[in-house]
N, CA, C and O atoms as a DFTB+ gen file, in Angstrom:
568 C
 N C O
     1  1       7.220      29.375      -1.805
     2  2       6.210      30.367      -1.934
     3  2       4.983      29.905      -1.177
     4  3       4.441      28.810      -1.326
     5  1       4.654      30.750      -0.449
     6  2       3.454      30.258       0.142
     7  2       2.210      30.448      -0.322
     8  3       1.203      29.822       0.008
     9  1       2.305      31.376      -1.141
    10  2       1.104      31.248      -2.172
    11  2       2.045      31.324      -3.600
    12  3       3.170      31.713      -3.915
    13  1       0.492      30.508      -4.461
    14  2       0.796      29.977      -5.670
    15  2      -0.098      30.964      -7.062
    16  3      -1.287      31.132      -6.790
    17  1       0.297      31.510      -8.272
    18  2      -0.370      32.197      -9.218
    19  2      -1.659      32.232      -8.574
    20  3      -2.163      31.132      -8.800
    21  1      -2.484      32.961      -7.859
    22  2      -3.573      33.334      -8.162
    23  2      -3.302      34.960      -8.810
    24  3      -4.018      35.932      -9.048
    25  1      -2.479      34.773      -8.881
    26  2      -1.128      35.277     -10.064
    27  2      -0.729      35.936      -9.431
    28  3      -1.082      36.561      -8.431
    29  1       0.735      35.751     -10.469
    30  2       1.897      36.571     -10.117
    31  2       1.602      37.825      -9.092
    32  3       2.141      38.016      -8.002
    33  1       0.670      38.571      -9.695
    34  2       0.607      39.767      -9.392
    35  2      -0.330      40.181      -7.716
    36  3      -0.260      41.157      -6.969
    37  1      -1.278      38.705      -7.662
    38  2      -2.175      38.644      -6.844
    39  2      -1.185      38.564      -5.402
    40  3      -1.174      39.300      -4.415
    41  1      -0.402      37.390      -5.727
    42  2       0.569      36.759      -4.937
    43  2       1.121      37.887      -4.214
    44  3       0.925      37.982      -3.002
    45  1       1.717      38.653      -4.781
    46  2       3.013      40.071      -4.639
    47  2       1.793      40.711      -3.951
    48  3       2.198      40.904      -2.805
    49  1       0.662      41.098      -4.014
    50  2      -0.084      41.978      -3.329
    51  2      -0.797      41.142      -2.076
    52  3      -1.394      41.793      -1.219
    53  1      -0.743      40.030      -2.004
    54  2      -1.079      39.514      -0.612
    55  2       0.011      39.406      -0.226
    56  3      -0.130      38.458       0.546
    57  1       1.185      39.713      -0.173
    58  2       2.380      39.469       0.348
    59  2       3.105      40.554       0.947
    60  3       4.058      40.535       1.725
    61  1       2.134      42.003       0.162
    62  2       2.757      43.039       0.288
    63  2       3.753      43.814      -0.104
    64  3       4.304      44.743       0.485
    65  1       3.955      43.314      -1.243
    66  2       5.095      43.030      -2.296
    67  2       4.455      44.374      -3.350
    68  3       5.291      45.012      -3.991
    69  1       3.564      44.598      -3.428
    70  2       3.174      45.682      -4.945
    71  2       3.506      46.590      -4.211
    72  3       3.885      46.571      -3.040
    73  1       3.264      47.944      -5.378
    74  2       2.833      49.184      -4.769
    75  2       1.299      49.419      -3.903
    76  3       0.482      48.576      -3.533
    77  1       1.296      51.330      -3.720
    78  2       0.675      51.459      -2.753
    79  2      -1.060      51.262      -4.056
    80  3      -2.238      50.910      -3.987
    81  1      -0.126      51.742      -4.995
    82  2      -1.474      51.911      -6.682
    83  2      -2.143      50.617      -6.502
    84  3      -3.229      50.222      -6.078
    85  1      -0.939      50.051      -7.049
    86  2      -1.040      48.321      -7.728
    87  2      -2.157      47.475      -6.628
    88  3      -3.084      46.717      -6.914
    89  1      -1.678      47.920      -5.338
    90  2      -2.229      47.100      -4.079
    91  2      -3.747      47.290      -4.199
    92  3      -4.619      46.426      -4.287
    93  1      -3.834      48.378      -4.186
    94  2      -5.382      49.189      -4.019
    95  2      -6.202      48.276      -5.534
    96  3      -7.142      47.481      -5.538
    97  1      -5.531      48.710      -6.453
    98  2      -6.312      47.766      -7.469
    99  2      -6.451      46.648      -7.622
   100  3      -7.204      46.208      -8.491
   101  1      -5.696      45.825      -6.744
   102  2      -5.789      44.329      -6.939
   103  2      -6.558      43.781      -5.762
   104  3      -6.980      42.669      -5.445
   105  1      -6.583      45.306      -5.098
   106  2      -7.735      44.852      -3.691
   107  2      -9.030      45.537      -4.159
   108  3     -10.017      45.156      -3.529
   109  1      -9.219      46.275      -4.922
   110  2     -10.541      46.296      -5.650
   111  2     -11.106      45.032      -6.349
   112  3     -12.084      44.440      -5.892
   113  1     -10.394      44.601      -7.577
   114  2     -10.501      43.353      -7.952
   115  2     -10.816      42.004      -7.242
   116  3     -11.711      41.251      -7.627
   117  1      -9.861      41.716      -5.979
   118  2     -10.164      40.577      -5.292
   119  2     -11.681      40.613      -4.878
   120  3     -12.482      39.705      -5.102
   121  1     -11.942      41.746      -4.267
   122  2     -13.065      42.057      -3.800
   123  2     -14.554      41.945      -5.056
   124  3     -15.554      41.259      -4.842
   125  1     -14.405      42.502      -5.876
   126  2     -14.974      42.199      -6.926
   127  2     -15.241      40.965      -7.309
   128  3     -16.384      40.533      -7.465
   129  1     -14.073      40.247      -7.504
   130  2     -14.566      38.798      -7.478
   131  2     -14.953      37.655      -6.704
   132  3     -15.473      36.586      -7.022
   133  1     -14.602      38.104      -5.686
   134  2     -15.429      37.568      -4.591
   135  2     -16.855      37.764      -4.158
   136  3     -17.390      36.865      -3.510
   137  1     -17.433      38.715      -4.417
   138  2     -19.058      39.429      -4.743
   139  2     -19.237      38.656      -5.890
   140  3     -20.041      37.780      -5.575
   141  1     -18.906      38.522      -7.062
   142  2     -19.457      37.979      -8.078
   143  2     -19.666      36.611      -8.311
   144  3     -20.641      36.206      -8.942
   145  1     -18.529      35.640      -7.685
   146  2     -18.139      34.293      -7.686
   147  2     -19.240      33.404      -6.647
   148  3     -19.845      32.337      -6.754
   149  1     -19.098      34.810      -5.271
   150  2     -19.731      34.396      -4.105
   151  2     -18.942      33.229      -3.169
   152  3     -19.428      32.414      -2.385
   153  1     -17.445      33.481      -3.581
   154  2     -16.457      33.183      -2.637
   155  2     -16.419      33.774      -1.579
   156  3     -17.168      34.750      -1.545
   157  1     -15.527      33.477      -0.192
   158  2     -15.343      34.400       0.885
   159  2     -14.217      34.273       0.938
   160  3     -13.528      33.484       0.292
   161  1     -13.737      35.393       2.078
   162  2     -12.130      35.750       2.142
   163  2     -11.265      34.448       2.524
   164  3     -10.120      34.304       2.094
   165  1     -11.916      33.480       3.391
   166  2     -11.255      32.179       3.378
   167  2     -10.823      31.206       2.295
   168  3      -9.921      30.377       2.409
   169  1     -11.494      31.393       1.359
   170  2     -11.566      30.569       0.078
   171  2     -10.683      31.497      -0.602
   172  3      -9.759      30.836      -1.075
   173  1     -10.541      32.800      -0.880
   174  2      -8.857      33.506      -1.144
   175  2      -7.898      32.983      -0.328
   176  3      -7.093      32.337      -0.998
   177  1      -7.773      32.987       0.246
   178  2      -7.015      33.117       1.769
   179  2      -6.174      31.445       1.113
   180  3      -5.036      31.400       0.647
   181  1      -6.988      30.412       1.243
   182  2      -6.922      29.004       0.664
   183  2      -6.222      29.257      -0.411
   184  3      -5.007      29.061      -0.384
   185  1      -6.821      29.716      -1.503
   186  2      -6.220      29.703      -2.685
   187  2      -4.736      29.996      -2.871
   188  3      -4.222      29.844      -3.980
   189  1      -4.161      30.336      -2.011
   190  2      -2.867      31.331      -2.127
   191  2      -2.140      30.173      -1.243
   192  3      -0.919      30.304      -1.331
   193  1      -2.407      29.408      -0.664
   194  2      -1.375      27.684      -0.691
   195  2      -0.682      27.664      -1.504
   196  3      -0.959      28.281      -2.532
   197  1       0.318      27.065      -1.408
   198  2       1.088      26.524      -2.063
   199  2       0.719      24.809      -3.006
   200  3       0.790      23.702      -2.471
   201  1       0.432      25.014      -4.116
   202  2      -0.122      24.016      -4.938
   203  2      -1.346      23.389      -4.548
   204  3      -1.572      22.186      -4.421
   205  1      -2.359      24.696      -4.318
   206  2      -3.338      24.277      -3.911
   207  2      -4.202      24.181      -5.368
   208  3      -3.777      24.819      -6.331
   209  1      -5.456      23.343      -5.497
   210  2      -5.883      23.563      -6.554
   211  2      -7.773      23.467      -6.165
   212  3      -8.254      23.119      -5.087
   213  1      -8.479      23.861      -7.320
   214  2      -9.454      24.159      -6.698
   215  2     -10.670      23.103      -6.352
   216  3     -10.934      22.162      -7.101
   217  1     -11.150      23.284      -5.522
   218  2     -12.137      22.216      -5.184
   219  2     -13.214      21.972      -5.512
   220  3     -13.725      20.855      -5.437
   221  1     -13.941      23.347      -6.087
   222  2     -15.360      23.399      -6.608
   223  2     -15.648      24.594      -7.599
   224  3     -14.865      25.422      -8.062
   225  1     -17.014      24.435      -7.787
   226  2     -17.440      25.533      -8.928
   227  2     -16.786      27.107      -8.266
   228  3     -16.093      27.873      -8.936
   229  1     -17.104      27.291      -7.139
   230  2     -17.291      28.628      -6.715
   231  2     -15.813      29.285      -6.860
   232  3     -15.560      30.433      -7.226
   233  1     -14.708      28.047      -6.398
   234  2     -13.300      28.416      -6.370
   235  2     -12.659      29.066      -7.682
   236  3     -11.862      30.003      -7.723
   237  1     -13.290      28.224      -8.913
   238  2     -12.903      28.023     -10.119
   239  2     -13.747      29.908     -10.582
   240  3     -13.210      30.631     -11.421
   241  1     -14.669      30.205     -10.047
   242  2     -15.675      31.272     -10.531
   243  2     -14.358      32.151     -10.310
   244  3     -13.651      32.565     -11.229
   245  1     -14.118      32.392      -8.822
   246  2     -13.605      33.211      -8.422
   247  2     -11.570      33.338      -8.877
   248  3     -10.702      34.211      -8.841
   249  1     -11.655      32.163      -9.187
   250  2     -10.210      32.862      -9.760
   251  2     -10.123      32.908     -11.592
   252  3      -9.104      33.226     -12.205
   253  1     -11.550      32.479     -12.289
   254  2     -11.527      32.612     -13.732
   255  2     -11.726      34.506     -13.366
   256  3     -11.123      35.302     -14.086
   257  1     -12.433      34.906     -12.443
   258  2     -12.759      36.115     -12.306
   259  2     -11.445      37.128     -12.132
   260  3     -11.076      38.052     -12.858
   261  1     -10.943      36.664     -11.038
   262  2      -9.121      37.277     -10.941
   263  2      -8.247      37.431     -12.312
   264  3      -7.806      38.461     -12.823
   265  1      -8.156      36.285     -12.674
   266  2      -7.474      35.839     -14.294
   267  2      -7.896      37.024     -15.103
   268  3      -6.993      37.763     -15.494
   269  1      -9.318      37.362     -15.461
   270  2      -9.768      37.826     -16.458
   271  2      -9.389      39.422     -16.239
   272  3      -9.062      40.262     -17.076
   273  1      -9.580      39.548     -14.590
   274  2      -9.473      40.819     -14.194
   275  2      -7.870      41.304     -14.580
   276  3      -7.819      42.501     -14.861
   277  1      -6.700      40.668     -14.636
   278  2      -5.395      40.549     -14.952
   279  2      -5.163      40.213     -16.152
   280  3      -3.988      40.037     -16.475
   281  1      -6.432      40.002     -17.322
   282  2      -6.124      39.683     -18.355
   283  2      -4.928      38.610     -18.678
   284  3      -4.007      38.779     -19.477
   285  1      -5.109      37.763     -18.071
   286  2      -3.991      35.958     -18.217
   287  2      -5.519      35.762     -18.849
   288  3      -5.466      36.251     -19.977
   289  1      -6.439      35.410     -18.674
   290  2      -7.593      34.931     -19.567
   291  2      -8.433      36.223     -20.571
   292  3      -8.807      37.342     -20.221
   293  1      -8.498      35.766     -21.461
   294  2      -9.309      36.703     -21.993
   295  2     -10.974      36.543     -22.138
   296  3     -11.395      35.394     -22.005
   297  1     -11.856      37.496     -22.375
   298  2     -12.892      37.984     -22.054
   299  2     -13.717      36.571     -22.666
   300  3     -14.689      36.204     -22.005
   301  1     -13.467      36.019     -23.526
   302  2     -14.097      34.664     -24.551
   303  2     -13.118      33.754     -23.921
   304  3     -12.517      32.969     -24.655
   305  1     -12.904      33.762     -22.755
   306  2     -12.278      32.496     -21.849
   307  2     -10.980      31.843     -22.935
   308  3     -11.134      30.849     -23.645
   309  1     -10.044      32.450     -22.874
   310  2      -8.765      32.369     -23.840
   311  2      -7.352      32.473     -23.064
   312  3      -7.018      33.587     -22.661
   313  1      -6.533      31.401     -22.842
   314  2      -5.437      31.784     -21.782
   315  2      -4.915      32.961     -22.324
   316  3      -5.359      33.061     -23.468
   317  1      -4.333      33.711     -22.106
   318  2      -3.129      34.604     -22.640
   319  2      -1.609      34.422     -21.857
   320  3      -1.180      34.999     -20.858
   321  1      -0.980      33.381     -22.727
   322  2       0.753      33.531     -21.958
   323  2       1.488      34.511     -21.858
   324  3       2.098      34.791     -20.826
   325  1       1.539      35.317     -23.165
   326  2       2.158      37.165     -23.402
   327  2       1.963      37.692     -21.726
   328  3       2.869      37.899     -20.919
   329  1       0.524      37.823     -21.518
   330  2       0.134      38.549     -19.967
   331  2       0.744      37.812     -19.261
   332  3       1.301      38.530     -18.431
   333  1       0.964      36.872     -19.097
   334  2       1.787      36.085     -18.148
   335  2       3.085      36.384     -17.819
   336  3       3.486      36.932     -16.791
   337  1       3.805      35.933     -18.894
   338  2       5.268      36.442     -19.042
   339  2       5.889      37.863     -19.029
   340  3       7.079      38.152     -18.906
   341  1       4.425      38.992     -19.240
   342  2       4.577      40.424     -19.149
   343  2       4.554      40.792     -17.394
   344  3       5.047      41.768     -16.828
   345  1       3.847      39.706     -16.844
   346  2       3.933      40.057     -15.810
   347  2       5.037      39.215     -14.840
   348  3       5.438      39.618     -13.748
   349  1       5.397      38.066     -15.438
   350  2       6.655      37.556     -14.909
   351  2       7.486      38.687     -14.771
   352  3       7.837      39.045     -13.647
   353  1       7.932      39.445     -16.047
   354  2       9.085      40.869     -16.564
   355  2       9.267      41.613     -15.729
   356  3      10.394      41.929     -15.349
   357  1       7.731      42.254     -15.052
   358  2       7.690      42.864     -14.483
   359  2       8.235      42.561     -12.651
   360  3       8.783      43.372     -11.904
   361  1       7.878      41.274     -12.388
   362  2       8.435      40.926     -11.149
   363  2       9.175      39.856     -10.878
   364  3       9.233      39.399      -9.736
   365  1       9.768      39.382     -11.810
   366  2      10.895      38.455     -11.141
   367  2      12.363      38.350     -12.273
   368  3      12.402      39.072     -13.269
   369  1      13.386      37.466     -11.981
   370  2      14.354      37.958     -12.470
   371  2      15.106      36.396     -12.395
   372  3      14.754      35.602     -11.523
   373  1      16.395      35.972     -13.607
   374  2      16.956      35.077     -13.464
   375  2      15.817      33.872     -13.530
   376  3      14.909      33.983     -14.353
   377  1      15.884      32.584     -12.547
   378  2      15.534      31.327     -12.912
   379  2      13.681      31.375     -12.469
   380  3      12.818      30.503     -12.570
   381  1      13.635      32.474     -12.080
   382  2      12.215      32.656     -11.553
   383  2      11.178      32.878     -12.777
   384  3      10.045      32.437     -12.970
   385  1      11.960      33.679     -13.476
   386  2      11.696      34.345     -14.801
   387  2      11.098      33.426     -16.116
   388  3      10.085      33.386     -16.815
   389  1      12.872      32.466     -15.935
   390  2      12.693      31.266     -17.037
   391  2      11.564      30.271     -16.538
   392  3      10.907      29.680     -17.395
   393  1      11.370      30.110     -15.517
   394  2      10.746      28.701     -15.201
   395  2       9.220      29.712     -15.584
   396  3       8.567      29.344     -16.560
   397  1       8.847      30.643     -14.983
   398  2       7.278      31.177     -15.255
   399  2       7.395      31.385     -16.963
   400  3       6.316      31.166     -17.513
   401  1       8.399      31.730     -17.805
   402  2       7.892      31.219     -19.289
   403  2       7.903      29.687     -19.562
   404  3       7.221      29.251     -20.489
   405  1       8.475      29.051     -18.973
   406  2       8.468      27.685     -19.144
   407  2       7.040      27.360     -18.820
   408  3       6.452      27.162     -19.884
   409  1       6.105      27.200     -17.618
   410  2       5.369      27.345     -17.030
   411  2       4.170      27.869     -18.291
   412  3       3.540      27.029     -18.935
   413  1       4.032      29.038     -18.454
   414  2       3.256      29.770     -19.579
   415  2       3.638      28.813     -20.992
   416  3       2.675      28.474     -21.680
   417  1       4.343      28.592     -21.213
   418  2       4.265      28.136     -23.079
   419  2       3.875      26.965     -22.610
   420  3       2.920      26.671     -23.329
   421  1       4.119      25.642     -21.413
   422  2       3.853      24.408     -21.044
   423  2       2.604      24.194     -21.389
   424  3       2.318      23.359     -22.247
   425  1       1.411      25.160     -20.558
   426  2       0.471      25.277     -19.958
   427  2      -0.209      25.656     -21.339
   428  3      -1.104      24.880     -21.675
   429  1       0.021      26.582     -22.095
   430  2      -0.517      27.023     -23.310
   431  2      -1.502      25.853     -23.982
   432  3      -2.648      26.200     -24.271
   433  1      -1.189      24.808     -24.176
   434  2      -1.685      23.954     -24.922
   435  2      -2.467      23.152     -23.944
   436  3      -3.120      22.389     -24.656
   437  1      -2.751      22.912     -22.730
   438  2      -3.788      22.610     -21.674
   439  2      -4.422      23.350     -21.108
   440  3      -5.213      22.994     -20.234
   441  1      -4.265      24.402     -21.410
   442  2      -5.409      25.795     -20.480
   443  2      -6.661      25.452     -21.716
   444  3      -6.669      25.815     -22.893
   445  1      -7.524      24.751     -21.079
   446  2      -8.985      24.896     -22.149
   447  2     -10.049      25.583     -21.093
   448  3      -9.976      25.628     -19.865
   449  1     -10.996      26.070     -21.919
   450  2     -12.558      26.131     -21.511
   451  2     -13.592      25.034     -21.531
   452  3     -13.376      24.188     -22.398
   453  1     -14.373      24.894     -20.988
   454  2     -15.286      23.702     -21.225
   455  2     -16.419      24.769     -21.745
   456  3     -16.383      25.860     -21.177
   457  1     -17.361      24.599     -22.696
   458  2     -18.012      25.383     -23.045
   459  2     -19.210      25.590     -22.469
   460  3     -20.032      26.505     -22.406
   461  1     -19.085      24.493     -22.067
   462  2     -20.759      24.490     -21.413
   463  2     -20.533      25.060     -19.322
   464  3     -21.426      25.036     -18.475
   465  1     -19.231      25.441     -19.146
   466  2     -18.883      26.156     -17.901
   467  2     -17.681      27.201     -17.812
   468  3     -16.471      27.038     -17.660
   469  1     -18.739      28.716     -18.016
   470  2     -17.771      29.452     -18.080
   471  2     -16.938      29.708     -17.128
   472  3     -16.124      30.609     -17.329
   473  1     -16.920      29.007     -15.878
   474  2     -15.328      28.829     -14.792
   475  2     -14.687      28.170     -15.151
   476  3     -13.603      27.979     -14.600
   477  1     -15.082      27.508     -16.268
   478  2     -13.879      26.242     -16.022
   479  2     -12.108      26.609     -16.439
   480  3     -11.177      25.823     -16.260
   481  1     -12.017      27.854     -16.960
   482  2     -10.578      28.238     -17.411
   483  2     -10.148      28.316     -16.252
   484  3      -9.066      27.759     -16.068
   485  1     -10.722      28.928     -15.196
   486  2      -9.793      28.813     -13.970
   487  2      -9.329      27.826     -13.071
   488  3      -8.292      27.836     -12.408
   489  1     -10.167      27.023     -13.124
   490  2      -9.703      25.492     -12.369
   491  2      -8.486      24.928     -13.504
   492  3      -7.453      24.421     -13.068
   493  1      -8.677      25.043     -14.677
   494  2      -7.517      24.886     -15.900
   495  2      -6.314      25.586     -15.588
   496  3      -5.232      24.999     -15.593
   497  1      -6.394      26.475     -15.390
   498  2      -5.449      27.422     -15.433
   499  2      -4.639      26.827     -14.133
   500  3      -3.625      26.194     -14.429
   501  1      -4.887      26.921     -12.988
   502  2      -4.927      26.734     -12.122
   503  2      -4.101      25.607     -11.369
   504  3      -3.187      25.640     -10.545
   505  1      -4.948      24.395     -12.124
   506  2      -4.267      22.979     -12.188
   507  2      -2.907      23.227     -13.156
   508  3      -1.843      23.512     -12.607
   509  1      -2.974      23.131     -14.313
   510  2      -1.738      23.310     -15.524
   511  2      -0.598      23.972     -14.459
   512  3       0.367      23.287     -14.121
   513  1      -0.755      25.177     -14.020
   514  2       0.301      26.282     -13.280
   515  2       1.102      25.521     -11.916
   516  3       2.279      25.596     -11.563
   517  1       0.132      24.891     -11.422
   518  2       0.552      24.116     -10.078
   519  2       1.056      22.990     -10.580
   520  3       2.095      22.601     -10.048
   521  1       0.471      22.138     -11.748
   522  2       1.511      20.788     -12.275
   523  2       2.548      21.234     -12.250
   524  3       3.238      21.029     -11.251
   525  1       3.037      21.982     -13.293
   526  2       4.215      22.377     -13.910
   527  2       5.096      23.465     -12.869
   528  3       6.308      23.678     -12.904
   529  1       4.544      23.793     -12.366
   530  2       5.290      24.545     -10.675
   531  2       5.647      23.753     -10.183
   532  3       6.868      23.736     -10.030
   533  1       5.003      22.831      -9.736
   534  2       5.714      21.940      -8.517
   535  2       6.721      20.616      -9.513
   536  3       7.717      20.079      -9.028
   537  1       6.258      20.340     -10.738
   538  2       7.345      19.824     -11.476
   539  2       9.075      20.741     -11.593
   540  3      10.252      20.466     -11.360
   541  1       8.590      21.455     -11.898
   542  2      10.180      22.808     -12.189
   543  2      10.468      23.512     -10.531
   544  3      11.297      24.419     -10.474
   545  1       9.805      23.091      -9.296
   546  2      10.139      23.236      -8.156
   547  2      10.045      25.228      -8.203
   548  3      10.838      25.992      -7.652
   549  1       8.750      25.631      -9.088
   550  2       8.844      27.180      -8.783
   551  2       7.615      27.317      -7.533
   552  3       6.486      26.830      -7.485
   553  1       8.267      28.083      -6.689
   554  2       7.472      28.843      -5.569
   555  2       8.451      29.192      -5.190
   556  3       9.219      28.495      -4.528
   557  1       8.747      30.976      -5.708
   558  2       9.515      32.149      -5.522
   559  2       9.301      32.756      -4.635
   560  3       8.191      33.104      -4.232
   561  1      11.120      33.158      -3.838
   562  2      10.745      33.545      -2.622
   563  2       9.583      34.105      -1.292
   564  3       9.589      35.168      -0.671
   565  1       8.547      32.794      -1.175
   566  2       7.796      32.385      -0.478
   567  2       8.285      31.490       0.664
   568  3       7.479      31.014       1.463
């Protein structure tokens, strides 16, 4: 896979993989969080490596921002695996499937917030997904 969860869903729409709906909204969103984070399209662009992880505050802004927008994090900085695995359901199938719940329940118990930095779920998130990816060898047909 050449890009990695800036999720499931992000992935499939830089890839060209969603619909014409799905695309449009996840290109509203990117965009959104990139205005808010004060990322640029290169620093997306980056993110979508393969086990890339993030380097600084701004990276971490901008994909706690994606996350939240996809509801994998919730609004009080809270992983959600359910969204995860709902959206595994939705796009992959067989060992792709198992390894992203494997992946999600792994990660469950290391996805924290730091309280005193509300990005920090995404550099969490982020790191946890890429350990345990490149441990279980997932990056789906990428």
């Amino acid at each position: 896979m050449r890009g990695y969860i800036l999720v499931l869903c992000v992935l499939l729409f830089m890839r060209g993989m969603a619909s014409g709906l799905v695309a449009a909204e996840l290109e509203k969103l990117k965009n959104s969080c990139l205005k808010k984070s004060g990322a640029t399209e290169d620093t997306a662009r980056r993110l979508v490596g393969i086990n890339v992880v993030t380097e600084n505050h701004v990276e971490s802004c901008f994909l706690t921002c994606i996350y939240k927008g996809l509801k994998i994090v919730s609004s009080d900085n809270k992983f959600q695996p359910d969204t995860v695995k709902k959206i595994a359901d939705d796009h992959f199938l067989g060992r792709n499937l198992k390894v992203t719940y494997q992946i999600a329940d792994s990660c469950t118990k290391e996805i924290k917030a730091d309280p005193a930095d509300k990005c920090s779920i995404g550099a969490s998130f982020r790191n946890c997904f890429s350990k345990y990816g490149k441990e279980l060898g997932f990056f789906p047909h990428m």
